[in-house]
C-alpha positions in Angstrom: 33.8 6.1 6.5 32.0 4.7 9.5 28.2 5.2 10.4 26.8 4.5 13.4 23.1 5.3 14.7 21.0 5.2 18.0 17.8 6.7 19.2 17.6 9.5 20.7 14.2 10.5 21.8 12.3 10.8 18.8 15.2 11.5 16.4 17.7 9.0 14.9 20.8 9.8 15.7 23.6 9.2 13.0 27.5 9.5 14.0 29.4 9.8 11.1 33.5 9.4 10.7 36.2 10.0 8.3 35.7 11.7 4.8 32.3 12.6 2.8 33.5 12.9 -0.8 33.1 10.4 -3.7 34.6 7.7 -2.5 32.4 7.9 0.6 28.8 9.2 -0.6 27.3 6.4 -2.2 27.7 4.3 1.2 26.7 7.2 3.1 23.7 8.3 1.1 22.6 4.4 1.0 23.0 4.2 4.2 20.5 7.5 5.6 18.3 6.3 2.9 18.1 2.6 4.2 17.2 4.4 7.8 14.6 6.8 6.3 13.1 3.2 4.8 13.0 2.1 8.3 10.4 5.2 9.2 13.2 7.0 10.7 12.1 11.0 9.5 13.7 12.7 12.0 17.3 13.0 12.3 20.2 14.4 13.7 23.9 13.7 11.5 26.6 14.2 13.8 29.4 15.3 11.9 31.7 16.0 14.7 34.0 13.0 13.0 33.5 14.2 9.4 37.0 16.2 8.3 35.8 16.9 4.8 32.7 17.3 2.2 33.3 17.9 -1.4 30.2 18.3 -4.1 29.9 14.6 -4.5 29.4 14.5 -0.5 27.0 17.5 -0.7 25.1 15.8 -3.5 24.8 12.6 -1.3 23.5 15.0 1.8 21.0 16.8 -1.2 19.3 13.0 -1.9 18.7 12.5 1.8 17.0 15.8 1.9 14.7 15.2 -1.1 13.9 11.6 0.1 13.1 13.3 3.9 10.8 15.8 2.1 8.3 13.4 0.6 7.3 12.6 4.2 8.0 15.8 5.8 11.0 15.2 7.5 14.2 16.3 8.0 17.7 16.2 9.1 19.9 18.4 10.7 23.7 18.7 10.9 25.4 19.0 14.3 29.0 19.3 16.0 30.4 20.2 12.2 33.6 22.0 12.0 34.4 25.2 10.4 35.3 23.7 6.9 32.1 21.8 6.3 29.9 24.6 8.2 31.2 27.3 5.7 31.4 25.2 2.6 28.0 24.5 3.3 27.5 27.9 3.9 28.6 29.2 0.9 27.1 26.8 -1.2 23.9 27.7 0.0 22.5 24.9 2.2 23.0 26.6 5.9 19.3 25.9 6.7 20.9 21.8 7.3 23.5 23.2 10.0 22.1 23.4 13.6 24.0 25.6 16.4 22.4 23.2 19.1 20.3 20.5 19.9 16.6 20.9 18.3 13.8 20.4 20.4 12.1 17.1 20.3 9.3 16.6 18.1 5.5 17.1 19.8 4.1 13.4 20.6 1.6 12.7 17.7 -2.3 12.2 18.8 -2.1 8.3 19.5 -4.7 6.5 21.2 -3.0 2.6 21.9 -5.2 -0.4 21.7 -4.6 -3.3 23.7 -6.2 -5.7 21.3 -3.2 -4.7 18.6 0.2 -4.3 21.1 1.8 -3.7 18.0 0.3 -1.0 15.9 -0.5 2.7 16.7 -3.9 3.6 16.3 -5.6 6.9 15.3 -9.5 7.4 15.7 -10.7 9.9 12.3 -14.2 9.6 12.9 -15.9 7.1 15.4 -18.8 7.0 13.7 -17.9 6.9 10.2 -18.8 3.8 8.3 -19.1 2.1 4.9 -22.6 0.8 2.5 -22.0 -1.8 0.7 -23.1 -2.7 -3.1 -22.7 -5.6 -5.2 -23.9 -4.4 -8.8 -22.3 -7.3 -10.7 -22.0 -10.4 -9.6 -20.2 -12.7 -12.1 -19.2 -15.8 -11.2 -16.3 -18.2 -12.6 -17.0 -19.8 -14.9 -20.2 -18.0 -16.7 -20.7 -16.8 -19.7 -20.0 -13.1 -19.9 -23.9 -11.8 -21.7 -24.7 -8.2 -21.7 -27.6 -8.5 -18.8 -23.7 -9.0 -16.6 -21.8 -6.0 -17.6 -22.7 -3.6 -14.5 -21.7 0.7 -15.3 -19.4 1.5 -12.1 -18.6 5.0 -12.0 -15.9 5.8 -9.4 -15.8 9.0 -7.4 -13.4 10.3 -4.8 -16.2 8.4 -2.0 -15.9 5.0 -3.7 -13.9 2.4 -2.9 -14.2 -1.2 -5.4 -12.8 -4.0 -6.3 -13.4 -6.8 -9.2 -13.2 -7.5 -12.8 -13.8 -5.1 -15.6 -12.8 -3.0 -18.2 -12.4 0.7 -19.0 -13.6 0.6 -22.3 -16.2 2.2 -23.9 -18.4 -0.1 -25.5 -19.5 -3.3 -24.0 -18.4 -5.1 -26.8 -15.0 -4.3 -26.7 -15.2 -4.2 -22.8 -16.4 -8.4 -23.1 -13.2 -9.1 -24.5 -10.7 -6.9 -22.1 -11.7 -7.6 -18.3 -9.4 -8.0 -16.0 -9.0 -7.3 -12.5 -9.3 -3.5 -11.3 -9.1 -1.6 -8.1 -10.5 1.8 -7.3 -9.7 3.8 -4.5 -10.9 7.6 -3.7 -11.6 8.4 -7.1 -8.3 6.5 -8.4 -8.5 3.8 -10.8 -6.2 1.1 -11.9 -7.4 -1.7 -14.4 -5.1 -4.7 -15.1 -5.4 -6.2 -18.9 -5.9 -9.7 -19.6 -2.9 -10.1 -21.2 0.2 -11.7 -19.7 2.6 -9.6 -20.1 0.3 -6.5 -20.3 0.8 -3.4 -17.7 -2.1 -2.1 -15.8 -3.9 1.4 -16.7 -4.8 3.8 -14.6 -7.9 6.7 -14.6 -7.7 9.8 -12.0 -11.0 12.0 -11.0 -10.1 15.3 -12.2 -12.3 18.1 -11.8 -15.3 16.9 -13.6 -14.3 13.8 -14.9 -15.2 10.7 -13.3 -13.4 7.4 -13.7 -16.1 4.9 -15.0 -15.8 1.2 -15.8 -17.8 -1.4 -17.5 -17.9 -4.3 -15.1 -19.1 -8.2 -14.5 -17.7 -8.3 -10.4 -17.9 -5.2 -8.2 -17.9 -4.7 -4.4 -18.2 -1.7 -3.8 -18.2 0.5 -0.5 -19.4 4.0 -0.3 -18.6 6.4 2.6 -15.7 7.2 5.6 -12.9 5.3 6.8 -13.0 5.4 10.7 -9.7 4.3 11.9 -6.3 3.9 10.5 -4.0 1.4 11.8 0.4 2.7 11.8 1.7 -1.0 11.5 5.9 -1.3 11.4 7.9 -4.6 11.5 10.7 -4.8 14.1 13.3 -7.6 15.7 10.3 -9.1 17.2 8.1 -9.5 14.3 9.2 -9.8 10.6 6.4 -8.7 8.6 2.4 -9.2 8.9 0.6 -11.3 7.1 -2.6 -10.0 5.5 -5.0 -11.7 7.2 -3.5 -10.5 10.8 -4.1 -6.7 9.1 -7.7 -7.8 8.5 -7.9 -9.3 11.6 -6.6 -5.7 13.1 -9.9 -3.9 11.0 -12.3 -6.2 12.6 -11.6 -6.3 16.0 -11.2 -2.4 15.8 -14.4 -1.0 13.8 -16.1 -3.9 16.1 -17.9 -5.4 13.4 -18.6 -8.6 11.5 -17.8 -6.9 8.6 -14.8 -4.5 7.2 -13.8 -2.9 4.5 -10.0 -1.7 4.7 -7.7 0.1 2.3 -3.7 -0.6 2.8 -1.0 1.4 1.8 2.4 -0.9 2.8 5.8 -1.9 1.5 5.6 -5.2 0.9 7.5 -8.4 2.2 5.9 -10.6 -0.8 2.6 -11.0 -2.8 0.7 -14.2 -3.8 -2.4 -13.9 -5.9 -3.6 -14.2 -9.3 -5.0 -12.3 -11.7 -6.6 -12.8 -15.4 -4.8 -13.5 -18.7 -8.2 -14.1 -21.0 -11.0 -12.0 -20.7 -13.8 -14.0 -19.5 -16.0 -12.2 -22.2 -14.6 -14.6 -24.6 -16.4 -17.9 -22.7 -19.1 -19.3 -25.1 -20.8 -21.2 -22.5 -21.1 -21.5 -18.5 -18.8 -24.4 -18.0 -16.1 -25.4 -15.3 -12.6 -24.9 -16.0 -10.7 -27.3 -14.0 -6.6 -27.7 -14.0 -4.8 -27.5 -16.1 -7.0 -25.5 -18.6 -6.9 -23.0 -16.3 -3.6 -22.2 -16.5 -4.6 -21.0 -19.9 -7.2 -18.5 -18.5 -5.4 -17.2 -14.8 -2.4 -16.5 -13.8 -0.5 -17.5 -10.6 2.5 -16.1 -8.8 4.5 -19.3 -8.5 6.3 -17.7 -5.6 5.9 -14.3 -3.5 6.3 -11.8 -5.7 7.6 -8.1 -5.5 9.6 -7.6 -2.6 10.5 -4.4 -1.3 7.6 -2.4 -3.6 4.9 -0.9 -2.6 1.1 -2.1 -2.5 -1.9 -0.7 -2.4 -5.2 -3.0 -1.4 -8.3 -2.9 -0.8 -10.2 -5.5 0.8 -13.2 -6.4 2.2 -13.1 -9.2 5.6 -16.3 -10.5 6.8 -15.6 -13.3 10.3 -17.2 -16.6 8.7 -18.0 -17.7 12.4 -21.0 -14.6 12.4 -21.6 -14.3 8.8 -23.2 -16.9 6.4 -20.8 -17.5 3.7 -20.7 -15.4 0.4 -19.7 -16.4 -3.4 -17.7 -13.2 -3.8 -15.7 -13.9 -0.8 -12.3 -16.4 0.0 -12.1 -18.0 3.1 -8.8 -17.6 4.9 -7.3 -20.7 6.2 -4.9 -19.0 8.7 -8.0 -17.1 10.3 -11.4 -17.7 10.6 -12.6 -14.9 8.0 -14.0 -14.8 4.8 -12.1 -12.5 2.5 -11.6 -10.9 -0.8 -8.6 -8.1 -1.5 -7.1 -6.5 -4.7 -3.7 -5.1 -5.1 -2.1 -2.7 -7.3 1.9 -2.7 -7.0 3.8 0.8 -7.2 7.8 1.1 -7.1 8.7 2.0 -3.6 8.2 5.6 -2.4 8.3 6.2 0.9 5.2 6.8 3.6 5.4 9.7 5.6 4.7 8.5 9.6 1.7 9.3 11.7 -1.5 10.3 10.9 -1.9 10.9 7.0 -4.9 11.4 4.5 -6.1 8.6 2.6 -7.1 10.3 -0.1 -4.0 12.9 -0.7 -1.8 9.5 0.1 -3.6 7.5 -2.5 -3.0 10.2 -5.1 0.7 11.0 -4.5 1.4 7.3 -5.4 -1.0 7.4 -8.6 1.1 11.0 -9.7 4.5 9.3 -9.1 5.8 5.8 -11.3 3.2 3.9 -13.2 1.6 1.5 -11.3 3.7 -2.1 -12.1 0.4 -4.7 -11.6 -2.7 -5.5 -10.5 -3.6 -9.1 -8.6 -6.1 -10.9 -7.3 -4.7 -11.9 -3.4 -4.8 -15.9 -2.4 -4.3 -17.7 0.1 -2.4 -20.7 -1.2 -2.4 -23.2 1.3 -1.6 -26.2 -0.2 0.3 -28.7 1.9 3.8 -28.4 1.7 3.9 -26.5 -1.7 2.1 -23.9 -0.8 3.2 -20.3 -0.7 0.9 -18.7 2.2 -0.7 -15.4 2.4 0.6 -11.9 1.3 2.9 -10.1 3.8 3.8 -6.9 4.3 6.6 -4.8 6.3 5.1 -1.8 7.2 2.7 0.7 6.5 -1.1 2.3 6.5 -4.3 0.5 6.7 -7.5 2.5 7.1 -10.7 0.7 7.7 -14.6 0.9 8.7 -17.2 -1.2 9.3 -19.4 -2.3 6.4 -23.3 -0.8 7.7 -25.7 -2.7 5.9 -24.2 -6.5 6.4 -27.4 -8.2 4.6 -25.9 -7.2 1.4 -23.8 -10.3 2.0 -26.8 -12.7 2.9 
């Protein structure tokens, strides 16, 4: 079988040739579904060169279908002849056959920024914005006493970050924080264990994901943009300071918080295999003890998944720097960002819903890890910043700055 594609206003365009059967719907179906990965959702299969479809070819058309209606798109089959249109037909799928050419889809709501030539940009609420809180500030490397551990409890309105533990008592929390990320009222805690898998908590009806903690930022409020970023010939992937770049110069701030939802090119970061609870004294942990206590990705790590951060970015030329934030060396911004890693699914394009988004990805496949984001930029051996192909990034700017003073 050959495949070939082109645009064709805003549907892709696949020209298909020879048979669709078994030896010949793997390819195909791996095919579509490489394109659909690519944000094409729209598309029109040509099947004026197809002579024949058995089951094995239906099945193959039946996982492009499913995969199109996690995003709410579609395909349509055009120029068929009468043996595929009436085994299709009869086998109950006429609704994928078109008689002609559908109209194109209605141009999505876009307002383009000049400042980002490369993203799509959607306003949700000009005025929106976020309040900061930092309710525990631990620091590496202090001794974890009880006066530390911080209550967070984590509505659909909160967005955190930091170290802590879902636990009950704060006892047994000392001994298991780790690195956790909370988003819309969705919670995902990473053990301190090396080869431990993260948990995850979901607000349902009355109950309220709640965490013991010893580092929290915390935001409270309304995302007022969201940023449609896609890689292309011209540019590979972004790196993640370019994103937080993007949420700065749009809220117009000093200071962002952003959430990201992206496939991502590679991850470097860290993340906790002690629980700092067991420290007996505030020391410093130099290398290579530390190697016993953290962590590192010793390259970029899960290609091709899918990660979900959130981050806060403050510009370290108009704010004072903070303990609880990174500077980045590839930009002149103080950072600090959390990830939680999901198997791929795909994003639907245009303008979604953070917080029905969010949860479709904590209801599908366990969330894989949680880590601590670095920029490692050590000369020569050093691995860079996390990138990512494309995705969602929706962002606001942080209200009450002099919580970072």
């Amino acid at each position: 079988m050959l495949i070939s594609h082109e645009l064709k206003g805003g549907h892709l365009l696949v020209n298909a040739t020879g048979r669709l059967d078994a030896g010949w719907s793997e390819y195909f179906s791996d095919t579509i579904l490489a394109q659909i990965r690519l944000g094409h959702h729209q598309m029109l299969l040509d099947f004026s060169g197809v002579s024949f479809l058995s089951s094995a070819g239906i099945r193959a058309l039946m996982q492009v279908y499913k995969e199109l209606l996690k995003v709410e798109g579609k395909f349509l089959i055009i120029n068929s002849n009468e043996f595929i249109r009436k085994t299709l037909e009869t086998s109950g799928f006429q609704m994928w056959l078109a008689g002609d050419l559908p109209d194109e889809p209605a141009a999505p709501d876009i307002k383009k920024e000049e400042i980002i030539p490369s993203a799509e940009i959607f306003i949700l609420n000009e005025n929106a914005g976020l309040k900061l809180s930092l309710p525990a500030k631990w620091q590496p490397w202090q001794k974890v006493d009880n006066h530390l551990i911080k209550a967070l409890s984590c509505d659909d309105k909160i967005f955190a970050l930091g170290i802590g533990s879902a636990a009950d008592s704060i006892n047994e929390s000392r001994m298991s924080m780790g690195e956790f990320l909370a988003v819309a009222g969705n919670v995902t805690n990473q053990p301190p264990d090396e080869d431990g898998r993260p948990d995850y908590l979901l607000a349902e009806n009355e109950f309220v994901p709640r965490l013991n903690t010893i580092q929290a930022l915390v935001c409270s409020g309304e995302m007022s943009h969201l940023i449609r970023f896609s890689a292309d010939e011209e540019r590979r992937s972004f790196l993640l300071s370019e994103i937080a770049e993007m949420a700065i110069r749009l809220t117009k701030s000093s200071t962002a918080a952003f959430v990201i939802l992206a496939e991502i090119e590679g991850l470097v970061g860290t993340r906790l295999i002690q629980s700092p609870g067991l420290l007996e004294e505030d020391r410093k942990i130099e290398f290579p003890e530390v190697r016993e206590w953290l962590w590192f990705s010793g390259e970029k790590v899960f290609p091709s998944e899918m990660a979900l951060v959130f981050g806060l970015v403050s510009d370290s030329v108009k704010s004072p720097h903070h303990p609880l934030l990174n500077f980045s060396a590839e930009k002149n911004f103080q950072m600090h960002a959390h990830a939680a890693v999901f198997p791929y699914q795909p994003l639907q394009n245009g303008n979604i819903a953070l917080n029905t988004t969010v949860r479709k990805f904590f209801n599908g496949p366990a969330p894989l890890a949680v880590m601590h984001l670095t920029d490692d930029n050590r000369p020569l051996a050093g691995l860079g910043q996390s990138t990512f192909v494309r995705g969602a990034c929706w962002c606001s700017s942080i209200k009450n700055t002099e919580e970072l003073l």
